[in-house]
N, C-alpha and C positions, 0 to 999 in steps of 0.2 A: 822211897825217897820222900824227904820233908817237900810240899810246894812251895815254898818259897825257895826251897834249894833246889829246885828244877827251873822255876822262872826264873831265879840267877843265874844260873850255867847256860844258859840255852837264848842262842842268839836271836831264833826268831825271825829269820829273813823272809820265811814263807808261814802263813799261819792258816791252818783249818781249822772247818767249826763245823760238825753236825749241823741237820736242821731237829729232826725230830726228838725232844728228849733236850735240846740244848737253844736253839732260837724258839723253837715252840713247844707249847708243852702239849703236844698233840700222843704218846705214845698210850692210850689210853682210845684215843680217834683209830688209830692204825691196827689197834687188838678188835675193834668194834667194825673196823670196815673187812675183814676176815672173814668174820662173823654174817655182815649182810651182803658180802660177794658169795658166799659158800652155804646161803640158807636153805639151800633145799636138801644137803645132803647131810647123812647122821651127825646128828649133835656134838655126839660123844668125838668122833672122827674131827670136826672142826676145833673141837676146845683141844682137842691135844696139836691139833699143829698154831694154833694161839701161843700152846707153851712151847710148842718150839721155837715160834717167830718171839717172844718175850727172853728166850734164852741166845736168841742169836742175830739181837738186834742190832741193825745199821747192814744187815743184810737184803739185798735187792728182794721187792714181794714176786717178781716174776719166778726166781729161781723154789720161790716158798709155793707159789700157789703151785709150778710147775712138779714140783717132790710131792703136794696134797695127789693130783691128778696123777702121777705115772705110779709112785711108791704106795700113798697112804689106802689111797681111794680109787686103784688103775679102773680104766673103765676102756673100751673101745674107739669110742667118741671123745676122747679127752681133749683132743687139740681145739675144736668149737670149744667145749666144755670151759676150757681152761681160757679162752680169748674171751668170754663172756662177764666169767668170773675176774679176770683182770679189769676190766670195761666197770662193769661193779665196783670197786673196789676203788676204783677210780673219780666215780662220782660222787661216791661217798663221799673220800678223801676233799674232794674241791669244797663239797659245801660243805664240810666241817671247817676245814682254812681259813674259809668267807666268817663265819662266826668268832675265830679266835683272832687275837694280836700278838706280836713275836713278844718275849722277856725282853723291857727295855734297858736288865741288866747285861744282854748279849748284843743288843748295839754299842751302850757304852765301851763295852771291850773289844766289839773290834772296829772302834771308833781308835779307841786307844792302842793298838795294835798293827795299826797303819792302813786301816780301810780298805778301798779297794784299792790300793796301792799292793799290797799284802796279804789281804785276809783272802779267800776261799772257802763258799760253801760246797761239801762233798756229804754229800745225802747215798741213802739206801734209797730214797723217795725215787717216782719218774721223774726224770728230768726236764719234758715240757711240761709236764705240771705242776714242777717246781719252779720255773721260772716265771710262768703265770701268775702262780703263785705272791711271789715276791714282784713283782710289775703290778699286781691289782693292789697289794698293801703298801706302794710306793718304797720298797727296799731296795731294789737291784741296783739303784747308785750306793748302795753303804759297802758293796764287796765288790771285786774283782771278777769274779764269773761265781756262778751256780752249778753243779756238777752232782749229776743222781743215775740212776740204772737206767738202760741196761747195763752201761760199763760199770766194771765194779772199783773199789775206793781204792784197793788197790792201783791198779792200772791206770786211774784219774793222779792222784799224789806220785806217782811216778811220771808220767809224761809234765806233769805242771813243777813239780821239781827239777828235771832235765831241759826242758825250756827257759827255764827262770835262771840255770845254772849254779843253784842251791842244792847242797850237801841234804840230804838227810839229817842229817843231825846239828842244822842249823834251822828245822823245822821247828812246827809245835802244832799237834792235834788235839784235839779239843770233842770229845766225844762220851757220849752214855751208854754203847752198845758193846756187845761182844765184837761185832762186827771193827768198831772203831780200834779196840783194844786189839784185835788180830793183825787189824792193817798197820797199825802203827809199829806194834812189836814185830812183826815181820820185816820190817822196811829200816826199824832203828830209829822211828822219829817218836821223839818227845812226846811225851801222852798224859796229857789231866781228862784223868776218870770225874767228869761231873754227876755227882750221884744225885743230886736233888729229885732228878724228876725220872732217874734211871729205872726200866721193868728188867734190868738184867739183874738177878737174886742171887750170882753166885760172883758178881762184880768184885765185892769188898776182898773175897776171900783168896781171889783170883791176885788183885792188888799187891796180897798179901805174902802172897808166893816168892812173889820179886823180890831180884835179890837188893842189897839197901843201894848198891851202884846203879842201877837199872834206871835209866829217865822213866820214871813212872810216879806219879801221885796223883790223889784223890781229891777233890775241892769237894766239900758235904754239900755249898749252896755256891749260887753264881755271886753272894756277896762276900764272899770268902772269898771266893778266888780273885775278886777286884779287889780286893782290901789287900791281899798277896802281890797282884800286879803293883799297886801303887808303893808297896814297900820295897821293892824288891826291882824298880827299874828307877 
């Protein structure tokens, strides 16, 4: 489906928005803190679960680093192992955040979108140190709540749709991950694939699939798809 002819059809009473990959271009931060949570264990062993986290992004790292430890790399010791490695990962993640600022073309829009009246950040990220997160860069008045792992995006867009008593398909997600693209096409809510800053490589092709009825379309850049918002509402 054309974007403009998804932000026309689509009411938009409830709106999500990634964080990583769509308010920060951190998805780059998130492959490198893998890397320095899991440095002690083979190289080779880490870059390939990097390419799984790059194929199956907007997915919790708890559930990724917990499949490195039981499946990739089982070891005896995995539960410390794996709390350590989270712990890592973790800190990485915070002083990277500290160095970067969100795209002030994703406040624009969900300035325009109805703020925290409406908008919802739903992350793969942890969720208190997402929230820290946006509390130290002074954001957490621009949304509605902040919402990351352990619970997954799933199960967050559901209970926050049945509370709001918003339809599904009066939503709109706003994501760069497979993850985003699973939760939304599972659930039937409206989906702009932002590829700008996307590490999911088989995104476009995926896009592509869809059939031309399917609320699905691609925004290449965040100013494309505010050039679309502005036309189109």
């Amino acid at each position: 489906m054309q974007l403009e002819q998804l932000l026309s059809q689509t009411t938009a009473d409830l709106v999500f928005m990634d964080c990583d990959g769509v308010i920060y271009d951190t998805n780059r931060l998130k492959c490198d803190a893998y890397r320095y949570a899991l440095e002690e264990y083979p190289k080779a062993l880490v870059e390939a679960l990097v390419s799984y986290h790059r194929a199956t992004g907007g997915v919790s790292r708890y559930l990724k680093i917990e499949r490195f430890f039981y499946e990739m790399h089982p070891l005896p010791d995995a539960e410390p192992r794996m709390r350590r490695a989270l712990d890592r990962f973790a800190a990485f993640c915070e002083r990277g955040y500290e160095r970067m600022r969100p795209r002030p073309e994703a406040l624009v829009f969900a300035e325009r979108m109805g703020g925290p009246a409406r908008v919802h950040v739903v992350s793969g990220s942890d969720e208190a140190e997402l929230r820290r997160v946006f509390e130290a860069a002074d954001l957490r008045h621009r949304f509605n709540e902040i919402h990351g792992s352990p619970v997954g995006k799933k199960t967050h867009l559901s209970r926050i749709a049945a509370e709001a008593g918003v339809a599904f398909d009066r939503c709109l997600f706003v994501g760069d991950g497979w993850g985003d693209w699973d939760t939304a096409t599972t659930l039937d809510v409206p989906f702009v694939f932002l590829s700008e800053m996307t590490e999911w490589d088989d995104g476009k092709a995926t896009l592509a699939r869809a059939a031309p009825e399917d609320p699905v379309a691609e925004a290449t850049s965040w100013e494309i798809l505010l050039q679309a918002v502005r036309r189109s509402t």
